[in-house]
C-alpha positions in Angstrom: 22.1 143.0 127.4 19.5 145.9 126.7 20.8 146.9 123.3 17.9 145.6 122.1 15.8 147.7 123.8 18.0 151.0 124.2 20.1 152.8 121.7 23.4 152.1 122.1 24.7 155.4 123.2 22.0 155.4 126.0 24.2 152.5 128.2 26.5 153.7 130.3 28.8 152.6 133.3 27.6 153.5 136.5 30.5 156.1 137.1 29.7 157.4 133.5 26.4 158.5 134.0 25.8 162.2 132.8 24.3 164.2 135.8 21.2 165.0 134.3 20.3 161.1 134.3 21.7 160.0 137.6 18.4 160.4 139.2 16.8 157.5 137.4 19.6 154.8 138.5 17.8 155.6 142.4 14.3 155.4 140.7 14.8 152.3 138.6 16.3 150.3 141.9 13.3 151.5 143.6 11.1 150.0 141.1 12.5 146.8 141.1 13.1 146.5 144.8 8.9 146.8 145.1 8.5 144.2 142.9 7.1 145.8 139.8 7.8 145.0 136.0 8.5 147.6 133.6 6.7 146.7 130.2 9.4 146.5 127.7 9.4 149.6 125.1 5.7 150.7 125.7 4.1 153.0 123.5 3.7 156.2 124.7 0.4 156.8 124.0 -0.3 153.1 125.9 1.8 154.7 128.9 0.2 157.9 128.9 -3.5 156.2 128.7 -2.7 154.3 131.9 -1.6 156.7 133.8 -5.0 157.2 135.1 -5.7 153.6 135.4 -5.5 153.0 139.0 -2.8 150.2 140.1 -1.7 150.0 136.7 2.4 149.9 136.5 2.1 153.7 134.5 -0.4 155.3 137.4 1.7 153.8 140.4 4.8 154.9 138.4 3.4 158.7 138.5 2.3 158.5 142.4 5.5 157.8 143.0 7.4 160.0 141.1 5.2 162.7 139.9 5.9 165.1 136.7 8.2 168.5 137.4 6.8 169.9 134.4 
């Protein structure tokens, strides 16, 4: 369903997931649970240039989940 959108080696089963990626299954079920879209392959610089934007998907994306790095 989101070959399209995702390489193929990034789809895996749920009991396949490497470790380093298992946070995101919590994070995307979040996302969707609060109603919010995700904009299908967005641009980074797009996503990046919203992130200030207040109540834009990008900016409530980063309240939520801020950066580690």
């Amino acid at each position: 369903a989101c070959e399209p959108e995702c390489p193929v080696a990034a789809i895996f089963e749920a009991s396949q997931v490497p470790e380093q990626w298992k946070h995101f299954i919590q994070m995307n079920a979040d996302a969707c649970k609060e109603g919010h879209t995700m904009p299908v392959a967005v641009q980074r610089a797009v996503w990046e240039a919203q992130k200030e934007e207040e109540g834009s998907v990008a900016n409530l994306y980063y309240k939520k989940y801020p950066s580690k790095h």
